[in-house]
C-alpha positions, -999 to +999 in steps of 0.1 A: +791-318+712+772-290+693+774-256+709+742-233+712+747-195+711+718-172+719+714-143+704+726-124+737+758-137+730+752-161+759+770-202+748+761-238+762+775-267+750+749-296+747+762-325+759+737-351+759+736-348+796+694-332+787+670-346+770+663-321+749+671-283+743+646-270+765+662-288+791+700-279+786+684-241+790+669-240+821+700-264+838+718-232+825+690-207+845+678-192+808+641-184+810+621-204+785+585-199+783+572-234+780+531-257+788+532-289+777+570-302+773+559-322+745+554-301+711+513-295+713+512-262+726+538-241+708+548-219+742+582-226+738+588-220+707+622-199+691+637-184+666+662-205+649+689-180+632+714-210+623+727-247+624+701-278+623+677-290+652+665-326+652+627-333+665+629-360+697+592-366+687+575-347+656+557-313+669+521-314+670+520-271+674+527-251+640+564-246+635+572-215+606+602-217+588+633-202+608+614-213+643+618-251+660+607-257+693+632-267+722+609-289+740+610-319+718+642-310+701+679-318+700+712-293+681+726-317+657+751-290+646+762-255+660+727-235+661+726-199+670+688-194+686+667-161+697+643-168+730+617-144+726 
């Protein structure tokens, strides 16, 4: 069960229970700006400061090095994030 730290020291566990990382957040009540829920639009997109994300479905929006977006993605280890 990978853990997800924020950069506000704030930790989740993912569990599997979500479908993807966008979705563990909010059941938690952390504010993610997100559109389409799907990887076009790039609204939700994060810093990633550690650890290794998987992509549900491959992201249509750009995606720079260090940033994954938690709408189509799952932790597959320990990640340490930064929601802008």
């Amino acid at each position: 069960m990978p853990g997800v730290k924020l950069s506000n020291g704030v930790v989740i566990n993912f569990d599997g229970s979500a479908q993807t990382l966008l979705e563990a957040l909010e059941r938690k009540k952390l504010e993610v700006n997100f559109h389409c829920r799907e990887g076009y639009c790039g609204a939700c997109r994060c810093k990633l400061i550690s650890g290794e994300v998987n992509y549900i479905n491959e992201p249509l929006a750009f995606v720079r090095k260090g940033e994954f977006l938690p709408c189509c993605s799952v932790p597959v280890t320990d990640i340490e994030i930064e929601i802008p």
